[in-house]
N, CA, C and O of each residue as an XYZ file, in Angstrom:
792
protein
N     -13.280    -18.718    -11.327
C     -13.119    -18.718     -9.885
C     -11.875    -19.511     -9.495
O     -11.572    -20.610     -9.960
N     -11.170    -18.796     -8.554
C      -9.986    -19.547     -8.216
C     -10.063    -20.654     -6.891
O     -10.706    -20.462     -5.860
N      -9.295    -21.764     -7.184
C      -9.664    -22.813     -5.853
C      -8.498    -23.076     -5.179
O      -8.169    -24.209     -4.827
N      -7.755    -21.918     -4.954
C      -6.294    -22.220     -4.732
C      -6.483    -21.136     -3.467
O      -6.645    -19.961     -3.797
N      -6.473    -21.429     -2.179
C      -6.402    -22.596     -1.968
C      -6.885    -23.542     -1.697
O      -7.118    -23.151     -0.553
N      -7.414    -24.833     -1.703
C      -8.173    -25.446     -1.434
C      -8.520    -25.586     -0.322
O      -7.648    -25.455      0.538
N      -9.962    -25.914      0.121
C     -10.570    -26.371      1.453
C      -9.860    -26.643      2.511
O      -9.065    -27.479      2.082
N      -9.678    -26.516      3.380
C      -8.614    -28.117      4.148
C      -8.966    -27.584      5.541
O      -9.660    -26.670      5.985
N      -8.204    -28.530      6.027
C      -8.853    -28.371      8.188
C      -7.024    -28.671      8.718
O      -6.369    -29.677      8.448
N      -6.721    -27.890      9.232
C      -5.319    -27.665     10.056
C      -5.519    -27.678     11.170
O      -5.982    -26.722     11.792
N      -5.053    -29.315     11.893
C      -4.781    -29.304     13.610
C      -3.516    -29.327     13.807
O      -2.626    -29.629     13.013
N      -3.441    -28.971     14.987
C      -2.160    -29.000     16.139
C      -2.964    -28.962     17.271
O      -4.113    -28.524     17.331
N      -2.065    -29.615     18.484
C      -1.995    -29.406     19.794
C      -3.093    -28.531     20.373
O      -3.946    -28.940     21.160
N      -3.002    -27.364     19.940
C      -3.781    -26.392     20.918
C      -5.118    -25.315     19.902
O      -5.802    -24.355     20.255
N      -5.040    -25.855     18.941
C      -6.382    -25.307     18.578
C      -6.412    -25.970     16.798
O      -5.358    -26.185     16.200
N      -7.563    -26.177     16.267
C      -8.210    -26.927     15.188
C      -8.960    -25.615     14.209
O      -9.769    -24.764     14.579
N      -8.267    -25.862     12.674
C      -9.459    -24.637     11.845
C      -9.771    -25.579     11.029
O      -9.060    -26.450     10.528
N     -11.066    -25.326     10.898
C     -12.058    -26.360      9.813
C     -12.745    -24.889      9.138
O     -12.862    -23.692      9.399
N     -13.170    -26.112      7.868
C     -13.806    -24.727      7.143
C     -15.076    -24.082      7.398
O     -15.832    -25.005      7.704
N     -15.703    -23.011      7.435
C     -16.379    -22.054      8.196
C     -17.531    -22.871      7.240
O     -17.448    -23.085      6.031
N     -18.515    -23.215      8.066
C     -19.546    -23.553      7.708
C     -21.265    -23.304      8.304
O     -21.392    -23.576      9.498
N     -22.166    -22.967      7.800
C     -23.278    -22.192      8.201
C     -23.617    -22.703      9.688
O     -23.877    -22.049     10.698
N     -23.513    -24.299      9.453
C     -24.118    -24.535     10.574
C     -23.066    -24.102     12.393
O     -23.691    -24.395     13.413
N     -22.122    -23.688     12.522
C     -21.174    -23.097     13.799
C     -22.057    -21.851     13.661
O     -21.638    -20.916     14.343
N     -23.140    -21.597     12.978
C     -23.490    -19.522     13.330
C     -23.825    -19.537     15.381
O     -23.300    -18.778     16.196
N     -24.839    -20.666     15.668
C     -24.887    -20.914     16.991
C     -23.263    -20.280     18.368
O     -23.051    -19.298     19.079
N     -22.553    -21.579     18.037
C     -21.575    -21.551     18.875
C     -20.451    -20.609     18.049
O     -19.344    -21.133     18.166
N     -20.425    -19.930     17.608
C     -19.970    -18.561     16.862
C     -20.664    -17.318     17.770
O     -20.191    -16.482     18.540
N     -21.752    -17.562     17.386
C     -22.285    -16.375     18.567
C     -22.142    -16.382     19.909
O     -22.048    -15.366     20.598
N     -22.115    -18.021     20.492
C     -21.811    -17.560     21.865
C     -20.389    -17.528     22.334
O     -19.988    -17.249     23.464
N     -19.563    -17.925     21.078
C     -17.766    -17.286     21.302
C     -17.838    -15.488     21.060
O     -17.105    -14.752     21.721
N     -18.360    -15.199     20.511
C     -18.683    -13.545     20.209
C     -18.566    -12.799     21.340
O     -17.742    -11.942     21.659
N     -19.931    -13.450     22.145
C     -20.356    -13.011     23.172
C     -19.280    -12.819     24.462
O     -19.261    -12.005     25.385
N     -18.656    -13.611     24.208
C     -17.318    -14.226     25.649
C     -16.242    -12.606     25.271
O     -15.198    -12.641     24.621
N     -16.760    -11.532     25.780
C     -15.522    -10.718     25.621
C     -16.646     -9.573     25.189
O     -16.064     -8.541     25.522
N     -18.026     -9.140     24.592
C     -18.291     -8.759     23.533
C     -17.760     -7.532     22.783
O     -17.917     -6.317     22.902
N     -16.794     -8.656     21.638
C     -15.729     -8.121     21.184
C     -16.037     -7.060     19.920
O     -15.143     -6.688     19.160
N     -17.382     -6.646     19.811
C     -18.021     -6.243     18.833
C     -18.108     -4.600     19.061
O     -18.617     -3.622     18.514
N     -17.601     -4.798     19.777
C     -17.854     -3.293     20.792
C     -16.922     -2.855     21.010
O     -16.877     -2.325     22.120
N     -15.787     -2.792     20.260
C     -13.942     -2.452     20.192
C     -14.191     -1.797     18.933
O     -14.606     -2.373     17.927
N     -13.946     -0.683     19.018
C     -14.254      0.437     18.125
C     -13.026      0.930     16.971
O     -13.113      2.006     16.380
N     -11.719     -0.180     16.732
C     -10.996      0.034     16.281
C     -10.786     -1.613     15.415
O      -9.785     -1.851     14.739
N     -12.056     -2.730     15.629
C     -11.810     -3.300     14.392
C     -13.110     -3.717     14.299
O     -14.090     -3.224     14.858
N     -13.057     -4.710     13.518
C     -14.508     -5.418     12.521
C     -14.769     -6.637     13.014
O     -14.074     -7.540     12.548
N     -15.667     -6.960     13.920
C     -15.877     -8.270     14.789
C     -17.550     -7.894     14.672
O     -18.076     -6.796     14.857
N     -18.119     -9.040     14.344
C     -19.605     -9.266     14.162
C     -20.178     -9.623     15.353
O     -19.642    -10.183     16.309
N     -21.744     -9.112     15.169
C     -22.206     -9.004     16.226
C     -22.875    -10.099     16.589
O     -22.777    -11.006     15.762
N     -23.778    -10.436     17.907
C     -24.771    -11.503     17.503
C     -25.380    -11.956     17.070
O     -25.629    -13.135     16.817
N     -26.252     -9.885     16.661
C     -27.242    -10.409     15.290
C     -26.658    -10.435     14.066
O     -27.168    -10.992     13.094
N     -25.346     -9.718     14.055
C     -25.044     -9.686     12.491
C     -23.918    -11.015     11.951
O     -23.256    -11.053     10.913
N     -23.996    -11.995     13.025
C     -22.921    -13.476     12.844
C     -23.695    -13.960     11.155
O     -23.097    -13.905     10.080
N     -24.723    -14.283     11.302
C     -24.825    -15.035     10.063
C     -24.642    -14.219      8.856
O     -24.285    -14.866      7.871
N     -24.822    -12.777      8.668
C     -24.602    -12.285      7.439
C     -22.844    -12.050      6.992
O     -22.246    -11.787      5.949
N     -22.457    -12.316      8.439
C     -20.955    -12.697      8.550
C     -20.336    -13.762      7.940
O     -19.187    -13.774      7.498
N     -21.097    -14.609      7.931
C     -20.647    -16.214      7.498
C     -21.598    -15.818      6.709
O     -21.472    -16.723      5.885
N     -22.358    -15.256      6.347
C     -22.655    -15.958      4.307
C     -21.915    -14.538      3.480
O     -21.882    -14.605      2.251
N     -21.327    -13.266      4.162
C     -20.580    -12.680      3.693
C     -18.970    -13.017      3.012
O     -18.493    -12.622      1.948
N     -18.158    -14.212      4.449
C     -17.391    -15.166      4.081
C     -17.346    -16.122      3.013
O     -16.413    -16.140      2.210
N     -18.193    -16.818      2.975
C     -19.100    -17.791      2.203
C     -18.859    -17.362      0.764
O     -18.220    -18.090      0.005
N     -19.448    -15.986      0.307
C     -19.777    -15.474     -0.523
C     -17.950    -15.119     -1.031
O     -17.402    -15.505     -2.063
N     -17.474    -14.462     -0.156
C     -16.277    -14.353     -0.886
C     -15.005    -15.935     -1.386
O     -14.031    -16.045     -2.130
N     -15.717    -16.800     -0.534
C     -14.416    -18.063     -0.505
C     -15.276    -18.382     -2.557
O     -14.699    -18.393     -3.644
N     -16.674    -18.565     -2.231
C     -17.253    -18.936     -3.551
C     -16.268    -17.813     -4.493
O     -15.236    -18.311     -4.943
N     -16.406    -17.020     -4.665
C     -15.401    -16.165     -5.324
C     -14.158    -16.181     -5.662
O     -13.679    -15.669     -6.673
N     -13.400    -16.978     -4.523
C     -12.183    -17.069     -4.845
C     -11.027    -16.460     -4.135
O      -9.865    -16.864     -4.192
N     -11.623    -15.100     -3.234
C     -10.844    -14.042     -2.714
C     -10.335    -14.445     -1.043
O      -9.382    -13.979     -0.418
N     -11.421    -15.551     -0.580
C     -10.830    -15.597      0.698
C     -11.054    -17.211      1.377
O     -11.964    -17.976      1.060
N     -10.149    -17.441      2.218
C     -10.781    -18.720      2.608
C     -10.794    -19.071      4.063
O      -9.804    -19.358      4.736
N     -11.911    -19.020      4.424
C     -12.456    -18.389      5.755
C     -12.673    -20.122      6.465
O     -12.888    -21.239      5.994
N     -12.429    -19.415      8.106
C     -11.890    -21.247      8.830
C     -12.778    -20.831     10.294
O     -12.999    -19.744     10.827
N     -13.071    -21.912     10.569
C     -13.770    -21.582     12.307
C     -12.763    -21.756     13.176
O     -11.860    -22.426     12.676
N     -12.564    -21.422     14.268
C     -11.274    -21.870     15.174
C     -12.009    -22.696     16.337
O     -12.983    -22.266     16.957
N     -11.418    -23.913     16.539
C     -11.411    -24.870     17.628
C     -10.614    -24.669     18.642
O      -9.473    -24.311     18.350
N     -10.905    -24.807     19.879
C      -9.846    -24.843     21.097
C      -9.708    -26.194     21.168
O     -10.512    -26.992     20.688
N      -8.496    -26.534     21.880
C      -7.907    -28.147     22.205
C      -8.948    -29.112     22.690
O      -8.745    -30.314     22.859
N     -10.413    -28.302     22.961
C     -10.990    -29.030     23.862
C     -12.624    -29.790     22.593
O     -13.363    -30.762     22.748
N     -12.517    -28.479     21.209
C     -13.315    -28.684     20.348
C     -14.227    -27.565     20.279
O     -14.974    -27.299     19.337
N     -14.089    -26.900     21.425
C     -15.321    -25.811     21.228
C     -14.460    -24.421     20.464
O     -13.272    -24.111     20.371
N     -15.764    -23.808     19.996
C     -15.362    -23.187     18.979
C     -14.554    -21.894     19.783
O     -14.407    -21.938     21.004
N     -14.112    -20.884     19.065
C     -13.440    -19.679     19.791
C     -13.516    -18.623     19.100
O     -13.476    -17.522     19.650
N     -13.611    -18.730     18.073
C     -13.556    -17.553     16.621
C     -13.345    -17.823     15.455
O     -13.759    -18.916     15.070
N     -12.549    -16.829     14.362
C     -12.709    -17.259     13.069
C     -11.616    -16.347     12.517
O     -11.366    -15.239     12.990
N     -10.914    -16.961     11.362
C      -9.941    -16.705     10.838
C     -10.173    -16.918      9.462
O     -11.087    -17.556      8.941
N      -8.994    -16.149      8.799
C      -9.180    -16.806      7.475
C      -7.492    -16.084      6.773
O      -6.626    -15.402      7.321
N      -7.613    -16.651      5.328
C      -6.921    -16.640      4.273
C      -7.661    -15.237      3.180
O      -8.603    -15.466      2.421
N      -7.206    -14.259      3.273
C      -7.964    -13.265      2.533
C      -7.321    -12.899      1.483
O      -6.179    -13.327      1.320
N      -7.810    -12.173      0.695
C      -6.666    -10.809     -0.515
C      -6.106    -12.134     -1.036
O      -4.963    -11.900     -1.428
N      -6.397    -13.355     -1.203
C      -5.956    -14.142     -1.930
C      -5.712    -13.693     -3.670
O      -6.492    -13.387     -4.573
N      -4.130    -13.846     -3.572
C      -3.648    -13.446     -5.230
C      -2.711    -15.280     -5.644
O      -1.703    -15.786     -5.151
N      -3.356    -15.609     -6.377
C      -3.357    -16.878     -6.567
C      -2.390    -16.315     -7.641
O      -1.566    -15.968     -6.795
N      -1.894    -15.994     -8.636
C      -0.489    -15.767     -9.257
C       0.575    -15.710     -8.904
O       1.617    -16.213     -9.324
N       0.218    -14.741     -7.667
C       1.635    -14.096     -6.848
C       1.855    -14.816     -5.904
O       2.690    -14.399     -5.102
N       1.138    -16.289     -5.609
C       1.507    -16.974     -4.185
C       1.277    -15.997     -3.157
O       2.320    -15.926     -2.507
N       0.495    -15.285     -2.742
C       0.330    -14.307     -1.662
C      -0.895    -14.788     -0.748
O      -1.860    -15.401     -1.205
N      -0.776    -14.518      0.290
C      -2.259    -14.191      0.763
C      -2.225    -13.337      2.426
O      -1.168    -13.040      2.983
N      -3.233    -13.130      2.848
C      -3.045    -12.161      3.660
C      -3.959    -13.332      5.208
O      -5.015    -13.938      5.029
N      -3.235    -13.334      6.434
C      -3.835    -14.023      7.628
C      -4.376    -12.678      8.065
O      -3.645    -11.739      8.380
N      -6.155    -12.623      8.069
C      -7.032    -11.592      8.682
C      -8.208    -11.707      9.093
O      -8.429    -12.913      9.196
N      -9.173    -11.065      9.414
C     -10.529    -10.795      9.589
C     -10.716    -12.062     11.131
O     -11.832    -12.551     11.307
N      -9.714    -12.398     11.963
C      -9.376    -12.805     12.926
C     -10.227    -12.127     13.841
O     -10.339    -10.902     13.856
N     -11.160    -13.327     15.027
C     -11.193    -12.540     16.023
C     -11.439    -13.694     16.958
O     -11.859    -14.745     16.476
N     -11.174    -13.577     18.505
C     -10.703    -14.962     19.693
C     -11.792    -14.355     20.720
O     -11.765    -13.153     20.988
N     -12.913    -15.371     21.382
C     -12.910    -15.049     22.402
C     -12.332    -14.782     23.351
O     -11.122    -15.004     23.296
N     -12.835    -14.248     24.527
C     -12.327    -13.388     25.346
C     -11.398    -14.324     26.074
O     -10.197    -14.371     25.808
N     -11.976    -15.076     27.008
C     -11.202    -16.617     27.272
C     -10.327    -17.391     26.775
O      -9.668    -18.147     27.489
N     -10.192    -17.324     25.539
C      -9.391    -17.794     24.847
C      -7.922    -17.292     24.268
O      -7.036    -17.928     23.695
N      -8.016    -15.905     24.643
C      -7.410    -14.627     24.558
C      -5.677    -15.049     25.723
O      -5.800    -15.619     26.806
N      -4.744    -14.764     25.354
C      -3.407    -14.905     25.905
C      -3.338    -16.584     26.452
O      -2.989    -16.901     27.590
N      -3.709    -17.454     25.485
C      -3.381    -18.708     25.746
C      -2.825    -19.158     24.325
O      -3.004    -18.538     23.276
N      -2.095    -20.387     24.480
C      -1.677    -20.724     22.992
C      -2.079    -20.726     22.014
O      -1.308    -20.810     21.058
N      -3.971    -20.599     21.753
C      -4.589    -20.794     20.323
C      -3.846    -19.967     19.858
O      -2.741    -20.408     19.543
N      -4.093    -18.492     19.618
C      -3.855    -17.601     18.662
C      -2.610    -18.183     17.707
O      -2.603    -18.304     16.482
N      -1.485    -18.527     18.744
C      -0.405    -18.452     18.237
C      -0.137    -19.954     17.283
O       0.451    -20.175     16.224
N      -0.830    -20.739     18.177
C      -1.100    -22.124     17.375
C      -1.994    -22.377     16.059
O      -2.163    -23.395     15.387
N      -2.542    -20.963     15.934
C      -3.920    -20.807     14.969
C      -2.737    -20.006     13.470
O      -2.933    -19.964     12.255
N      -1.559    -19.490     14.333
C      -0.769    -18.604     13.263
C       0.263    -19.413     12.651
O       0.812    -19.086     11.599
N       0.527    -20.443     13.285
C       1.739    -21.577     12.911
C       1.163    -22.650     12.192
O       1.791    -23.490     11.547
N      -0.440    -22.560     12.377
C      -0.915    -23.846     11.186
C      -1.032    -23.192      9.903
O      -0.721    -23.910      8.953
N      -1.381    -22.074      9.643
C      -2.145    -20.719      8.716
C      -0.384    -20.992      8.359
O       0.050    -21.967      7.745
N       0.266    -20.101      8.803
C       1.467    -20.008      7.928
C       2.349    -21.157      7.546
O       3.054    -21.101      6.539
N       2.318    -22.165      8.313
C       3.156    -23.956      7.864
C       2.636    -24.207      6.533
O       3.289    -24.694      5.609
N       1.112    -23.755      6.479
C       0.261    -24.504      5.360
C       0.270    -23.111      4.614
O      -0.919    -22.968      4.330
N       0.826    -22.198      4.221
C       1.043    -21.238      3.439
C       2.515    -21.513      3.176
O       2.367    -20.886      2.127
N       3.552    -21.796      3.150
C       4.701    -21.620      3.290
C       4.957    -22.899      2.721
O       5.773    -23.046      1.811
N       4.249    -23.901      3.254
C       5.002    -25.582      2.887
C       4.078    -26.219      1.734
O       4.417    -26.833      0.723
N       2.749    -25.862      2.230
C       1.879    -26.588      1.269
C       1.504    -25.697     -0.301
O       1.401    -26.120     -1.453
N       1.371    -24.349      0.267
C       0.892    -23.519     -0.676
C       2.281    -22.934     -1.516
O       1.974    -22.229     -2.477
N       3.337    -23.066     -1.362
C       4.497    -21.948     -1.354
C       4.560    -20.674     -2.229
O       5.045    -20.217     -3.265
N       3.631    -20.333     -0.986
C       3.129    -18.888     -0.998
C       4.892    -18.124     -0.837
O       5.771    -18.580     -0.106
N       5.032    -16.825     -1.787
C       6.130    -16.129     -1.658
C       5.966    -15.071     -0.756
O       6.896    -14.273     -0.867
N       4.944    -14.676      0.300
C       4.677    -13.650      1.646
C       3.655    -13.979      1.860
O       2.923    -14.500      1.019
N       3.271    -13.698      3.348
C       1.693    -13.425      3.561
C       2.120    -12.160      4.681
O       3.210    -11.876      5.178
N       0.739    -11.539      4.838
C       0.856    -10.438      4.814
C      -0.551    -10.602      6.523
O      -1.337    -11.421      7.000
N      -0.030     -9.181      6.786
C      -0.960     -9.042      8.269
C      -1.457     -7.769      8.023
O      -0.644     -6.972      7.554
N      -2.917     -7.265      8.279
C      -2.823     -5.932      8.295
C      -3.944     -5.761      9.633
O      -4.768     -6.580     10.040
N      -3.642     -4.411     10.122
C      -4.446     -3.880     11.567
C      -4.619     -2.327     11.611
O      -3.920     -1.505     11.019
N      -5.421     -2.144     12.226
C      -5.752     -0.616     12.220
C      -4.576     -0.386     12.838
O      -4.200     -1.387     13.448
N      -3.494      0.979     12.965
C      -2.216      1.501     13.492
C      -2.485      1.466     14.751
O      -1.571      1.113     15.496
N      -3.906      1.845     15.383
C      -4.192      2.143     16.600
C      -4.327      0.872     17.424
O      -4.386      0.947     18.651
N      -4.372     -0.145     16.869
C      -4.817     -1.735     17.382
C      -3.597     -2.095     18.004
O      -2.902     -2.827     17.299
N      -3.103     -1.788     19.162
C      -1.944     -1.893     19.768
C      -1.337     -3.519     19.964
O      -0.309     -4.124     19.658
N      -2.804     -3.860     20.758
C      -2.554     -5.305     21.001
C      -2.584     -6.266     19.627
O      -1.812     -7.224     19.564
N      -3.512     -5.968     18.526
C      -2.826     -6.561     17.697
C      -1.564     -6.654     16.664
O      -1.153     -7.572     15.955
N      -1.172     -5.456     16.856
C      -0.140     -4.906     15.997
C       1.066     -5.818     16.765
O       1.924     -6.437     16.137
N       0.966     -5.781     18.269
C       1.850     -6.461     19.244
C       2.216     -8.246     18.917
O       3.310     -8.796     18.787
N       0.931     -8.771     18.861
C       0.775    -10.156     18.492
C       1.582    -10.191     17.403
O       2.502    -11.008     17.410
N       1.445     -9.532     16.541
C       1.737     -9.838     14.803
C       3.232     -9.625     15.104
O       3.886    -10.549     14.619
N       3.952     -8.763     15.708
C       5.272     -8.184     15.464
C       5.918     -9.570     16.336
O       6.913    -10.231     16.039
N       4.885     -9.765     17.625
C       5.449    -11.543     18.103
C       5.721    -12.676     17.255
O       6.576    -13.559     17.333
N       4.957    -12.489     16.567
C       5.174    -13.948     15.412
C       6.264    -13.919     14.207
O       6.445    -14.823     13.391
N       7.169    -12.276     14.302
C       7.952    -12.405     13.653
C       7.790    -11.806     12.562
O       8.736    -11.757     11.776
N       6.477    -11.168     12.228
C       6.293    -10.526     11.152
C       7.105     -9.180     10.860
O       7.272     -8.511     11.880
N       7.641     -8.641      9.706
C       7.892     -6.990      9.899
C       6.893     -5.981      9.351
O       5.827     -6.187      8.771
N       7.385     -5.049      9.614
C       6.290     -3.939      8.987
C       6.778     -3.365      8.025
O       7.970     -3.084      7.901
N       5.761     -3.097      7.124
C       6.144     -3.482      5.630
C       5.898     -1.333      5.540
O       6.746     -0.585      5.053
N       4.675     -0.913      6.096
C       4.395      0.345      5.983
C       2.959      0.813      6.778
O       2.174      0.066      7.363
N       2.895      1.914      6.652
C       1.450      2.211      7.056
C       1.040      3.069      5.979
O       1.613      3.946      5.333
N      -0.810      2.268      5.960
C      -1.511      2.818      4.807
C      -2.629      3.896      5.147
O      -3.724      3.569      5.605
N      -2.178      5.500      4.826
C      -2.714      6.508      5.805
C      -3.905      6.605      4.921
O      -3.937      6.503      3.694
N      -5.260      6.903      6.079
C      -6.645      7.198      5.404
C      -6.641      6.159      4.705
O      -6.994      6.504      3.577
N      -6.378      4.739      4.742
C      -6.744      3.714      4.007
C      -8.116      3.408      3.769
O      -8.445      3.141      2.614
N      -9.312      3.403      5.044
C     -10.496      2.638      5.030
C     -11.284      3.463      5.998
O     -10.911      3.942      7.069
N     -12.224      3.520      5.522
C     -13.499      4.465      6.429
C     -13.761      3.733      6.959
O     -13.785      2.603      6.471
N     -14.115      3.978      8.294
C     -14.769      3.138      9.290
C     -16.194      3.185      9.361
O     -16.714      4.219      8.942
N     -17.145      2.028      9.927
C     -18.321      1.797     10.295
C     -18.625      3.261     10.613
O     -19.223      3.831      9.701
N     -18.302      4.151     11.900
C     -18.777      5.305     12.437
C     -18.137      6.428     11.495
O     -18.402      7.622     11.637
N     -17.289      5.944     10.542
C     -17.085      6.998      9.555
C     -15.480      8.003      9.639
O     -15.271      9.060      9.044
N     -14.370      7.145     10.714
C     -13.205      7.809     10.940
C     -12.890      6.936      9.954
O     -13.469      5.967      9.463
N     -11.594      7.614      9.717
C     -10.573      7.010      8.745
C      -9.431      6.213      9.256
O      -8.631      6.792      9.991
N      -9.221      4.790      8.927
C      -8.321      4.072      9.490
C      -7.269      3.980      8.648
O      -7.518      3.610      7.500
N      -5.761      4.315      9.044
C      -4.483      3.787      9.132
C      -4.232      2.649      9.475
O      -4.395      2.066     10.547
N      -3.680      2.232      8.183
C      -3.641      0.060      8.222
C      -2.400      0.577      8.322
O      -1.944      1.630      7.876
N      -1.612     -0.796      9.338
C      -0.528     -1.271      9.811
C      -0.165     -2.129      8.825
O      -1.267     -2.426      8.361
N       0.707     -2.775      8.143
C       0.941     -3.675      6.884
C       2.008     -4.424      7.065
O       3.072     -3.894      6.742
N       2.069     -6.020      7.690
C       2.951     -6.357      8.140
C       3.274     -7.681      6.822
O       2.484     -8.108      5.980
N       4.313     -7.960      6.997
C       4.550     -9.657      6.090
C       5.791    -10.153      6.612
O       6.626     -9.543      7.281
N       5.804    -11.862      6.043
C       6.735    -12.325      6.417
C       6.877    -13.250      5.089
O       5.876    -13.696      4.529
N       8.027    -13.472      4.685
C       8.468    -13.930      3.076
C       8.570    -15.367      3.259
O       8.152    -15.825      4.323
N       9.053    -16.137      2.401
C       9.521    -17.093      2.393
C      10.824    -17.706      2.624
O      11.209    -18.875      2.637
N      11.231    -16.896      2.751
C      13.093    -16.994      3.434
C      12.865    -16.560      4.640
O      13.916    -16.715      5.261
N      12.114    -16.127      5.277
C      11.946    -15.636      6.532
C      11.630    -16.888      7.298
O      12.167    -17.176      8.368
N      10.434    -17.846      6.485
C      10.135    -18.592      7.493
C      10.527    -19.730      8.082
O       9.981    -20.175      9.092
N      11.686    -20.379      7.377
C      12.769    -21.122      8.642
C      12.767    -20.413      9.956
O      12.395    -20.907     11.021
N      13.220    -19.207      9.771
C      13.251    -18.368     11.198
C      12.339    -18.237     12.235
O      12.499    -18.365     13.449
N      11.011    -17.868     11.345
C       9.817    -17.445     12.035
C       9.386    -19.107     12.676
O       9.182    -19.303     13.874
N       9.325    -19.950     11.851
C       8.676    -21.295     12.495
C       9.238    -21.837     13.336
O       8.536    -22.376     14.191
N      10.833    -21.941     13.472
C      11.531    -22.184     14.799
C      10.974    -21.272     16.114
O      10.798    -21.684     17.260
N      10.742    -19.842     15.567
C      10.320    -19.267     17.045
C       8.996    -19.281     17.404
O       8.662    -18.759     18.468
N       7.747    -20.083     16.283
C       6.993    -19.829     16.984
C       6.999    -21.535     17.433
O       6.018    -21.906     18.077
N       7.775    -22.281     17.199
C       7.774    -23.800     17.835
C       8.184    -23.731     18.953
O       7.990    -24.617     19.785
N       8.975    -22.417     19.222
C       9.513    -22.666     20.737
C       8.756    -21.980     21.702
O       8.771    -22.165     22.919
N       7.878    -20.910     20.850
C       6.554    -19.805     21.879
C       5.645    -21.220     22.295
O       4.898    -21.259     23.273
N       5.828    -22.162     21.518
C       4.193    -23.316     21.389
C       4.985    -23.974     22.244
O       4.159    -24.616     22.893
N       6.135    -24.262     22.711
C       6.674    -25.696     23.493
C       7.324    -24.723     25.073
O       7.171    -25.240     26.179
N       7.755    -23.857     24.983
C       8.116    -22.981     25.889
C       6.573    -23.499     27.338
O       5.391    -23.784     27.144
N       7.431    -23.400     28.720
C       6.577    -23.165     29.724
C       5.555    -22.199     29.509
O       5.655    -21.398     28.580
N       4.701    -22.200     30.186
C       3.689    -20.467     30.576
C       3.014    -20.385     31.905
O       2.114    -21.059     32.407
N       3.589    -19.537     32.259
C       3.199    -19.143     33.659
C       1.933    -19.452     34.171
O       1.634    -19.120     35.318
């Protein structure tokens, strides 16, 4: 089993990831609920009843090695959603920022972006990871949008990649950003994080 990368809890300013642990299934569900984002038919967001097989599904893969799954804090401590470190290839320095999802409220304020600048600082500086990688259904407009904000490029699209829950076939969007990239990328997202907002 691989432990790379290790455990760890990444703050900044505007939102906190600690590691996903059984006991947040509570205030997990009622960030769920704020939007119910479970009901967006173009990605994979757990439901109320299905939060805990969510987190011991996570669980199950970090024990493994493949992913390393984080709760998200807002500035204030309460929870908002969940992120993680996935497709972890511990040879290749790789890993993939996914299986992301923000309450509704929490939605077009700095977390996200503050949640993407701790994930990649600590991929890039601590881990020196050689890419990490984004992927989204093609049709996921608004997230495809976010990702291309943070500087990522698009690497390709992966047609008929993944059957869906109701059984369509999803086209992954496949974004990354290297390690020479991210001087670039971290200046702009220091200035999205320090920049006014309306």
């Amino acid at each position: 089993m691989s432990t790379w990368p290790e455990p760890v809890t990444l703050a900044g300013p505007h939102a906190t990831l600690v590691p996903l642990a059984r006991e947040h299934h509570d205030a997990l569900v009622l960030a769920v609920r704020d939007g119910e984002l479970w009901r967006l038919w173009y990605t994979a967001v757990p439901s109320p009843e299905g939060m805990a097989a969510e987190i011991e599904r996570r669980l199950a893969l970090a024990e493994a090695g493949s992913m390393r799954p984080f709760t998200v804090l807002d500035a204030a401590g309460t929870v908002a959603g969940m992120t993680t470190y996935m497709n972890i290839d511990a040879k290749n320095r790789r890993v993939e920022i996914g299986s992301t999802w923000t309450a509704r409220s929490a939605q077009r304020t700095p977390l996200n972006t503050q949640c993407k600048r701790l994930l990649l600082g600590h991929a890039f500086e601590a881990l020196a990871c050689i890419a990490v990688e984004f992927r989204t259904h093609r049709l996921n407009v608004q997230s495809r949008r976010a990702i291309e904000r943070l500087g990522a490029q698009l690497d390709g699209i992966l047609r008929a990649h993944q059957v869906g829950p109701d059984g369509t076939l999803r086209d992954t969007a496949v974004y990354s950003i290297t390690a020479a990239e991210w001087p670039t990328v971290r200046n702009h997202l220091d200035w999205q994080l320090a920049k006014p907002r309306d």
